[in-house]
N, C-alpha and C positions, 0 to 999 in steps of 0.2 A: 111688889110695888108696880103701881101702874106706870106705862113707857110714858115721858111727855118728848112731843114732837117737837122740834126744832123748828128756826126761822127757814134756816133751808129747804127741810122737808115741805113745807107748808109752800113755798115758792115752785120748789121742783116739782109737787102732787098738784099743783094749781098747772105749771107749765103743760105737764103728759093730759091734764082733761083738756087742756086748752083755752082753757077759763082768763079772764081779767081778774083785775083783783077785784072792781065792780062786782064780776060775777060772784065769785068767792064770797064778796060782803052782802049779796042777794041773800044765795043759799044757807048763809051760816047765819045770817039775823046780825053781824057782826059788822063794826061801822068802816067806812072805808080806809079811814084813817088807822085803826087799827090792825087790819089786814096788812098795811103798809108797814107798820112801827113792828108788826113781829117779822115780815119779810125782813125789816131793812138791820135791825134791833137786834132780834131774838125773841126768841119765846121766854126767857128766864126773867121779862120783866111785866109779862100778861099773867093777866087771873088764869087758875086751873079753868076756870068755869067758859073762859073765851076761848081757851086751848081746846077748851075738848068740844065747844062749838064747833070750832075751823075741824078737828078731826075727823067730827060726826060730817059735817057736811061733806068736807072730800070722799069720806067708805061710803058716805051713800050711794055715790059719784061711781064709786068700782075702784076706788085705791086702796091700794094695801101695805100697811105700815109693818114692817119685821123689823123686831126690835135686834139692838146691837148685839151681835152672840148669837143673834136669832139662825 
């Protein structure tokens, strides 16, 4: 199964590029409001499809997601 990333992750992998969420919602195509709702939320209430937006955009960025166990 693929890992899905957390509200956390997505905040703290935004925090280390140094990014806003603006930036975040530049890179990922994704609106700002929703950058904010999985920050603030969680991810367990976004599509797979905006999760793996915001993932793709952060790896591209140079972060790297190790999954739990990992």
């Amino acid at each position: 199964l693929a890992m899905a990333i957390e509200g956390e992750q997505v905040r703290a992998a935004r925090a280390l590029l140094g990014w806003t969420q603006q930036e975040l919602s530049e890179h990922s195509g994704l609106s700002l409001t929703t950058i904010k709702r999985m920050e603030s939320l969680g991810t367990e209430r976004s599509s797979a499809v905006n999760i793996a937006a915001a993932e793709k955009a952060l790896e591209a960025a140079g972060v790297v997601f190790i999954p739990e166990n990992g």
